[in-house]
N, C-alpha and C positions, 0 to 999 in steps of 0.2 A: 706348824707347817700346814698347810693345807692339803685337803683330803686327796688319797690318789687314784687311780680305776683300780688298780690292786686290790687297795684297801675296801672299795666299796662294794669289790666282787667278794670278799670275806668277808665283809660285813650281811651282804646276806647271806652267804651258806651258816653264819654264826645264828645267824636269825632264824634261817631253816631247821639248825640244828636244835636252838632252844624247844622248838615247836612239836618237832618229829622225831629228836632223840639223832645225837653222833652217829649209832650204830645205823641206822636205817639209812639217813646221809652216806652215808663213808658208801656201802654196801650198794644203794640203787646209783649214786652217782658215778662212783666207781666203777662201775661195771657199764654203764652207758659209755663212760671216759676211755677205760679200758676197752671196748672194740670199736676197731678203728671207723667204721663205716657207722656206728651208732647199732645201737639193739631195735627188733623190733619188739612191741609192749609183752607180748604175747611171748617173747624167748626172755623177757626180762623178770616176768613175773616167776616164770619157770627156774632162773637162777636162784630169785630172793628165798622162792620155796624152798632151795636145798641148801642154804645158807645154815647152817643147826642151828649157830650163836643169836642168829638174825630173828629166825622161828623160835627160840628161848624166850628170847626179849618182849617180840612183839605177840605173843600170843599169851601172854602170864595176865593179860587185861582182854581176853576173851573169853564168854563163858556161855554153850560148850563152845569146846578147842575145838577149833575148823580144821580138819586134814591139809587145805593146802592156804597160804600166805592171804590174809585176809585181803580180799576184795578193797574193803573199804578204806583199809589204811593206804593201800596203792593211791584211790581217787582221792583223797584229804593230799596228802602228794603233790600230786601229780596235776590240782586245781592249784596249790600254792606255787607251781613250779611255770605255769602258763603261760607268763612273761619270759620266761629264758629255754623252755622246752619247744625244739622244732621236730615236726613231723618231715624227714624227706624220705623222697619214692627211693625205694631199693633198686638198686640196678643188677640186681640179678634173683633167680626165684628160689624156691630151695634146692632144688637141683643142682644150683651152682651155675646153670647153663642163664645166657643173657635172658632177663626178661622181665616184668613186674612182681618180683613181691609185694610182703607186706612193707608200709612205711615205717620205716625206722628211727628211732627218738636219738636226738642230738641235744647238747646245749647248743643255745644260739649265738651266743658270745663267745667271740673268742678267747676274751678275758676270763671270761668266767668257767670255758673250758678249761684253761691252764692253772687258772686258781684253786681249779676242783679236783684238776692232775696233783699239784703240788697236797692238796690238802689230805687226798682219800688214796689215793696212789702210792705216793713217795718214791720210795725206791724201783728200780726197774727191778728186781726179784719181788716184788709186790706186783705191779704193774703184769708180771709176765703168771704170776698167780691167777691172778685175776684174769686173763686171757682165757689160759688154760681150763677154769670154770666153766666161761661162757662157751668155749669148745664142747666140753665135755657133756654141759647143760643142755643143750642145740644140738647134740648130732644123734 
C-alpha cells in the first residue's frame, strides 16, 4: 500500500527518536503537545530539568554533571526539529493579563501534532500528567 501522512509523521519521530533517545522525545515533545497554547523554550527547559528519569538518562554522558538539563542536548534538538518546530507570539505575558510574552514552541503540522499526541501522550491521564508538570514547572 502506499505510504500514508500518519505513517510519515512516525516515521520521523522514529528517526528523531533513534537519534536523541524515546525518553527525550516522549518528554520535550510531549510537554510542548501537552500545553495547549505551546511552551515557551525557556518554561520548557525548565520542565526537562525536573524530569529525574530524563536528568538520569541524559546526563550519565556528561562529565562534570551540569546542575541544570544540558544546554546542548536541547540545541542538537531543537536544530533537528527546525522543519516541524514553530515559534508563535504569546498572547498573553506572565501575568496572565493580555500582552506580549515570550514566543512559544509548537509543532507545525498538524499531523505531526497528533501523531506526537498519540505517540508521547496516549492516554488522557498521561496527557493530564503532563499538564500538571508544566503548571507546576511555570508557576
Amino acid at each position: 500500500p502506499p505510504p500514508t501522512l500518519a505513517g510519515a509523521c512516525d516515521a520521523v519521530l522514529a528517526r528523531l527518536e533513534r537519534f536523541h533517545g524515546v525518553l527525550l522525545l516522549r518528554c520535550a515533545l510531549g510537554l510542548v503537545e501537552a500545553a495547549a497554547g505551546g511552551l515557551a523554550e525557556a518554561e520548557l527547559l525548565d520542565c526537562l530539568n525536573q524530569d529525574q528519569a530524563l536528568m538520569a538518562d541524559v546526563l550519565q554522558y556528561h562529565q562534570p554533571v551540569p546542575l541544570r538539563f544540558p544546554g546542548t542536548v536541547w540545541m542538537r534538538l531543537r536544530a533537528d526539529l527546525a522543519h516541524t518546530l514553530a515559534e508563535c507570539a504569546s498572547a498573553h505575558d506572565s501575568t496572565g493579563a493580555g500582552g506580549s510574552g515570550p514566543a512559544t514552541l509548537r509543532l507545525f503540522h498538524r499531523q505531526l501534532r497528533q501523531a506526537a499526541r498519540i505517540r508521547y501522550l496516549g492516554s488522557d491521564g498521561q496527557l493530564a500528567a503532563r499538564a500538571r508538570a508544566i503548571v507546576g514547572a511555570t508557576a
